[in-house]
ZATI-393143 format. One record per residue (C-alpha): x, y, z; residue in one letter; residue number from 1. Coordinates in pm, whole numbers, plus 50000, padded with zeros to 5 digits. Example, Ala and Ser with C-alpha at 12.3 -4.5 7.8 and 13.67 -1.06 7.14 Angstrom:
residues 2
TORLO; u; v; w; residuo; num
TORLO; 51230; 49550; 50780; a; 1
TORLO; 51367; 49894; 50714; s; 2
end
This chain:
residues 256
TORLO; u; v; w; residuo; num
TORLO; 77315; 60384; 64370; x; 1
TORLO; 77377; 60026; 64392; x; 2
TORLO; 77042; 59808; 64569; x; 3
TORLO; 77120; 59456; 64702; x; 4
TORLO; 77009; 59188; 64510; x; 5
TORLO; 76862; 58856; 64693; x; 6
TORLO; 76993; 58524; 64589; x; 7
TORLO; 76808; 58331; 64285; x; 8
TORLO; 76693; 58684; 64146; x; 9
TORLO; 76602; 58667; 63835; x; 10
TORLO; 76610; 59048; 63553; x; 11
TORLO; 76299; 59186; 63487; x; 12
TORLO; 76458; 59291; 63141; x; 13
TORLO; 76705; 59310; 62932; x; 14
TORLO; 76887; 59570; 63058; x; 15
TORLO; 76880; 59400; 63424; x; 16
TORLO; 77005; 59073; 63251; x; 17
TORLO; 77287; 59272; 63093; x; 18
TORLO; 77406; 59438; 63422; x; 19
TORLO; 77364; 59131; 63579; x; 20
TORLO; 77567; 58931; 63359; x; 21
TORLO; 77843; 59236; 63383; x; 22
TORLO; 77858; 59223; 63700; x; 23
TORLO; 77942; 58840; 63732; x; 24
TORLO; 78206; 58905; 63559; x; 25
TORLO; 78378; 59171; 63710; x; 26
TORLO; 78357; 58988; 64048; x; 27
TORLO; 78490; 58658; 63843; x; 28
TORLO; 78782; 58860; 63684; x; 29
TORLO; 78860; 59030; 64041; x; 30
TORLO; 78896; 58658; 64185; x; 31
TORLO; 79037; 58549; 63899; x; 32
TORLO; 79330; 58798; 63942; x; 33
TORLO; 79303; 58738; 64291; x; 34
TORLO; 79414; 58367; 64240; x; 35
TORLO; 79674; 58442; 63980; x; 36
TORLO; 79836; 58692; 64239; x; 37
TORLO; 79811; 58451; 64505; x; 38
TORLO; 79952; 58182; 64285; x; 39
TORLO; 80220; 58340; 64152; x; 40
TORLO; 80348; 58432; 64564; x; 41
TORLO; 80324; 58075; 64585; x; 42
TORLO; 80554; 57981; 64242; x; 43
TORLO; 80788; 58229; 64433; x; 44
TORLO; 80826; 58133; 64760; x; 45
TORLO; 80837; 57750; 64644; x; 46
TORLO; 81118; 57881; 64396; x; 47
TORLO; 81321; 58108; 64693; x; 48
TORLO; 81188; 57844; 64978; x; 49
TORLO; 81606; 57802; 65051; x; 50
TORLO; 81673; 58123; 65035; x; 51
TORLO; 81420; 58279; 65276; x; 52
TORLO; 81506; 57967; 65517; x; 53
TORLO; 81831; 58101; 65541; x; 54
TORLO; 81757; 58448; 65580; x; 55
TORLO; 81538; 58362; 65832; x; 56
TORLO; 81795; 58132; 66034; x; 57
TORLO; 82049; 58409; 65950; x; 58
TORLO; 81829; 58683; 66134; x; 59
TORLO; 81726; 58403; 66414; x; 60
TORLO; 82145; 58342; 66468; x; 61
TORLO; 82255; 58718; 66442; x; 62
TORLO; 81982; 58752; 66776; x; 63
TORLO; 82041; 58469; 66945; x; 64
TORLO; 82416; 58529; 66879; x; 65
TORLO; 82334; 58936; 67037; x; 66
TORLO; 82172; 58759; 67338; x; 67
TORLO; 82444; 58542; 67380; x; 68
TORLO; 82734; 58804; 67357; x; 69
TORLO; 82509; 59033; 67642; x; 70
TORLO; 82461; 58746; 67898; x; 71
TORLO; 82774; 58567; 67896; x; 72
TORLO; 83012; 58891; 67760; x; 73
TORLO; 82907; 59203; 67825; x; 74
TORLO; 82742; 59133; 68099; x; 75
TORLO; 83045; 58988; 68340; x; 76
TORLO; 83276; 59230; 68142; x; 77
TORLO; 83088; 59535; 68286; x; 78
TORLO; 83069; 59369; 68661; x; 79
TORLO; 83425; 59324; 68666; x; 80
TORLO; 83502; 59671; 68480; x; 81
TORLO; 83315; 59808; 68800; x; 82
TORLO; 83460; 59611; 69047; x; 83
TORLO; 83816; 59794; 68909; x; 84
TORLO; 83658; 60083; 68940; x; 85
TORLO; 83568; 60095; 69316; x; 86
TORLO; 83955; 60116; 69414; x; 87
TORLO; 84045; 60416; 69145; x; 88
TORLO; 83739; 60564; 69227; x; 89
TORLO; 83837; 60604; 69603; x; 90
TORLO; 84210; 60712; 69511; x; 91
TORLO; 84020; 61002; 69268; x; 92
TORLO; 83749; 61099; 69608; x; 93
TORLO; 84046; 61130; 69838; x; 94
TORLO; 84273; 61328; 69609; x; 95
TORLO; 83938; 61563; 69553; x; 96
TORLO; 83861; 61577; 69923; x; 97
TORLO; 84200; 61530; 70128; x; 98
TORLO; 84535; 61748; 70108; x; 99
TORLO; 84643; 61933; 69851; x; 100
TORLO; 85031; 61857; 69896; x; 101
TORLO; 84945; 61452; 69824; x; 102
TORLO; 84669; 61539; 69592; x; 103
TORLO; 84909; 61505; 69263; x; 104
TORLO; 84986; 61143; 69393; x; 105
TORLO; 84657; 61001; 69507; x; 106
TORLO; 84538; 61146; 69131; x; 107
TORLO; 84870; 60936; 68978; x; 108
TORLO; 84716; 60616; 69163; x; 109
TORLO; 84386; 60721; 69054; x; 110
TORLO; 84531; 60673; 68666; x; 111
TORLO; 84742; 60410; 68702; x; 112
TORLO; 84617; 60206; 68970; x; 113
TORLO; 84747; 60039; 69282; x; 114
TORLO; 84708; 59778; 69538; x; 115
TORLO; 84665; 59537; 69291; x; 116
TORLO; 84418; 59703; 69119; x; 117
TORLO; 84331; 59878; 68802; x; 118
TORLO; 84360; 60259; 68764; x; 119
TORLO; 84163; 60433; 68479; x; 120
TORLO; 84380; 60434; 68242; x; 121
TORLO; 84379; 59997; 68230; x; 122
TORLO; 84011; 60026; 68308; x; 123
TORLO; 83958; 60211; 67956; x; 124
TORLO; 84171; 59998; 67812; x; 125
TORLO; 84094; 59623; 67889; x; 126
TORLO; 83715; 59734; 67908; x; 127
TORLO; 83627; 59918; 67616; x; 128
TORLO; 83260; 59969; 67538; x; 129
TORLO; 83159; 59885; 67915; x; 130
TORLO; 82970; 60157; 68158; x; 131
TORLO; 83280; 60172; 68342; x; 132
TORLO; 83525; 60254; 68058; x; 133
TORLO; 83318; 60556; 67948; x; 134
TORLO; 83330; 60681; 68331; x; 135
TORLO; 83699; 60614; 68353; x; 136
TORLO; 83772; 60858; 68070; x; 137
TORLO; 83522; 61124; 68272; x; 138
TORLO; 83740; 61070; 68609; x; 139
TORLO; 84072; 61068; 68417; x; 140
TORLO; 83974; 61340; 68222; x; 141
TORLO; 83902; 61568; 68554; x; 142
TORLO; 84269; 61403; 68723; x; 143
TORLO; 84471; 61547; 68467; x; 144
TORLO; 84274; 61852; 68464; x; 145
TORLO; 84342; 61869; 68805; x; 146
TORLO; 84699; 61744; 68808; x; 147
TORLO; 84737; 62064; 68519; x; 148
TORLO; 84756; 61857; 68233; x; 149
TORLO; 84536; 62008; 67995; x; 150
TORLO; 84611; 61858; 67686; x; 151
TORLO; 84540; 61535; 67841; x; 152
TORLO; 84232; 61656; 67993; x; 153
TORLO; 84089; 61766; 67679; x; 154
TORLO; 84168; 61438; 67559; x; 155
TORLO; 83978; 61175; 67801; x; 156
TORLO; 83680; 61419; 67892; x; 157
TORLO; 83595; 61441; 67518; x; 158
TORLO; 83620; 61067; 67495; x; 159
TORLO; 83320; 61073; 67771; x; 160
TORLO; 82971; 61049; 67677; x; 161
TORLO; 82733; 61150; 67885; x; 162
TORLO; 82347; 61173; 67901; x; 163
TORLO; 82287; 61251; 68273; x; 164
TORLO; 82222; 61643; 68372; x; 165
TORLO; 82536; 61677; 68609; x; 166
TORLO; 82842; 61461; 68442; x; 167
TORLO; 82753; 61565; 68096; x; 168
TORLO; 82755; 61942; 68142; x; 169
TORLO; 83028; 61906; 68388; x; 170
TORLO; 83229; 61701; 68152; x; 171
TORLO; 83234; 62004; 67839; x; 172
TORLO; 83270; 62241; 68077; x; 173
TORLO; 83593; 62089; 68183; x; 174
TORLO; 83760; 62104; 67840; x; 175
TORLO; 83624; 62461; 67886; x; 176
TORLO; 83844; 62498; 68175; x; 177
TORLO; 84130; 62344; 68026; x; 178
TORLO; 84086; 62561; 67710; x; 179
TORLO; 84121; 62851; 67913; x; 180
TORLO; 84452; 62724; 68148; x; 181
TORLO; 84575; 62694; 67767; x; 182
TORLO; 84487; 63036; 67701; x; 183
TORLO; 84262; 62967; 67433; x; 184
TORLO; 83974; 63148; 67524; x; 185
TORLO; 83799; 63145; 67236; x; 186
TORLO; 83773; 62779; 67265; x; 187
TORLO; 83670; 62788; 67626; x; 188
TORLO; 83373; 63037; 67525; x; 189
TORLO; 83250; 62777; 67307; x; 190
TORLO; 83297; 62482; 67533; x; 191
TORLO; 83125; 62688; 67843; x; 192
TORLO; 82858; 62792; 67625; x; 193
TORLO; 82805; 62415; 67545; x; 194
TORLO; 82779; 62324; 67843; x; 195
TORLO; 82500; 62558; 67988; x; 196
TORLO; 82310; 62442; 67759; x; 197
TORLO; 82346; 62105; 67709; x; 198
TORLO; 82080; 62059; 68020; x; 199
TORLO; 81926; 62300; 68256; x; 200
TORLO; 82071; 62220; 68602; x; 201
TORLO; 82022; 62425; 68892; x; 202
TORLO; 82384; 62372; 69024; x; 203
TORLO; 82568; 62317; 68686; x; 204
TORLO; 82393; 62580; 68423; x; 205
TORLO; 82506; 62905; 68550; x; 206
TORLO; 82814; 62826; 68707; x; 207
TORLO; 82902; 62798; 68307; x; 208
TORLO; 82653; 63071; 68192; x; 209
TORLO; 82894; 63274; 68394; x; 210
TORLO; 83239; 63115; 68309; x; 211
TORLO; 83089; 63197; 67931; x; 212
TORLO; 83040; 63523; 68043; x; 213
TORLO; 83329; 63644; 68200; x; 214
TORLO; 83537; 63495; 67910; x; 215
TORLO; 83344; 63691; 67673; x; 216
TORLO; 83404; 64004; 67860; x; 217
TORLO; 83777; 63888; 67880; x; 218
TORLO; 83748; 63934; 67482; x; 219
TORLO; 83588; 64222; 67410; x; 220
TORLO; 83245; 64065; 67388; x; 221
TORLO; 82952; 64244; 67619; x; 222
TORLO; 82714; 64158; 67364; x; 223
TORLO; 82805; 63797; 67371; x; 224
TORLO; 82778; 63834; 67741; x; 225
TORLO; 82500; 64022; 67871; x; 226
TORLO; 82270; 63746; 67731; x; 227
TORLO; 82471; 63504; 67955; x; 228
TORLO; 82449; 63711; 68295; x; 229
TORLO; 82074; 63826; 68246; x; 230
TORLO; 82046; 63415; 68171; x; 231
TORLO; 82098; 63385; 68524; x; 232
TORLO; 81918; 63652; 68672; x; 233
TORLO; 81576; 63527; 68484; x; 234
TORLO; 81603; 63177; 68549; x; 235
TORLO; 81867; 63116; 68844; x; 236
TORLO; 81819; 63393; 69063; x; 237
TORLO; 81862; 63114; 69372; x; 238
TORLO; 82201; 63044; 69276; x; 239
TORLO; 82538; 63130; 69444; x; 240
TORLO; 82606; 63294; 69041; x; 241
TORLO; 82321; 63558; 69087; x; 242
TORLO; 82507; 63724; 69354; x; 243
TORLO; 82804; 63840; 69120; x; 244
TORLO; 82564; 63910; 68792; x; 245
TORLO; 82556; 64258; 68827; x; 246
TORLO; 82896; 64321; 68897; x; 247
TORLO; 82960; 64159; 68574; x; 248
TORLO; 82685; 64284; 68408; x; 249
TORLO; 82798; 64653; 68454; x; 250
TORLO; 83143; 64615; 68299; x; 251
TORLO; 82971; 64426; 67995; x; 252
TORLO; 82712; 64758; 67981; x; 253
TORLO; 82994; 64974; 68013; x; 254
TORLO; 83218; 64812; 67723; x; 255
TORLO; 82962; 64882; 67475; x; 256
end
């Protein structure tokens, strides 16, 4: 065990002198190597001193340059993307909300705008990578869905990214909906299936727990679908879905 030694101390011995004498050295040779390491960093950087400058000015312009492009770019381009939006967006409410027989044409000036003013369509075009872009494609998507375009609809609500626990869901549930209007159910299973579980939502989870369900039925699938109905009863037995679980959940028990 190592005992601390007071300054001046002289060795009792030889064997004291010896250790002492070893042990100057090691700590000489440790900052010895210490100043060669530190040296050397120094020979570098004074031999790199331009190139590390730039770097660091590169780095310093790329962020300023980022700050830049968000205040005076993005920034205006995403108020005025949502200004546009306010007009379609009303065309799109009224078409969802008012009568059926005009529905087709409030949905048309939904798309393609009017009154001077930018439909969804233009909105995801001349504002790409703005808030109001990635809605457009959501509200386009559900138009053409609604105006029985499925293709279409397929098209624009897959472009839509969404993080929030209603539009997401509601979103991949519509190209469920469209899947199945193109009598592609197995497509549809998958999309609904996606979509009840891409967040747990009172309102949005087993309305598509049970769309998943009654497709799978539709092929041949109780034991794909059971899961799905007694999904609901455990965990959304609230919901306006609970009240036609067992109806459904019969004919899957029956099939098998």
């Amino acid at each position: 065990m190592a005992t601390y030694k007071k300054r001046g101390y002289k060795p009792k011995n030889k064997v004291e002198e010896v250790e002492q004498i070893e042990e100057h050295s090691t700590t000489a040779e440790v900052f010895n190597t210490l100043d060669e390491g530190a040296s050397k960093t120094e020979e570098w950087v004074a031999a790199n001193q331009k190139y590390i400058l730039g770097a660091v000015g590169l780095v310093a312009l790329v962020i300023l340059g980022y700050l830049g492009f968000q205040k005076f770019i993005q920034e205006p381009k995403e108020q005025e993307a949502a200004n546009e939006m306010f007009t379609a967006q009303q065309y799109f409410d009224n078409a969802v909300n008012g009568n059926s027989k005009i529905s087709d044409s409030l949905y048309n000036l939904a798309l393609n705008g009017g009154e001077g003013k930018y439909g969804f369509l233009e909105i995801i075009e001349n504002y790409g990578g703005t808030s109001a872009a990635n809605r457009a494609n959501y509200y386009a998507g559900f138009s053409y869905l609604n105006m029985n375009k499925y293709k279409e609809a397929i098209d624009y609500l897959g472009d839509f990214k969404g993080e929030d626990d209603m539009l997401g869901p509601l979103a991949i549930g519509g190209i469920g909906d469209a899947f199945s209007q193109l009598d592609q159910p197995e497509e549809a299973l998958g999309y609904y299936e996606k979509a009840a579980n891409a967040k747990s939502n009172e309102l949005v989870t087993p309305r598509f727990l049970l769309k998943a369900a009654i497709t799978a039925i539709s092929l041949d699938k109780p034991e794909v679908a059971v899961p799905f109905l007694e999904r609901i009863k455990e965990e959304f037995p609230k919901s306006v879905e609970a009240n036609q679980v067992d109806v459904h959940l019969g004919k899957a028990q029956a099939m098998k």
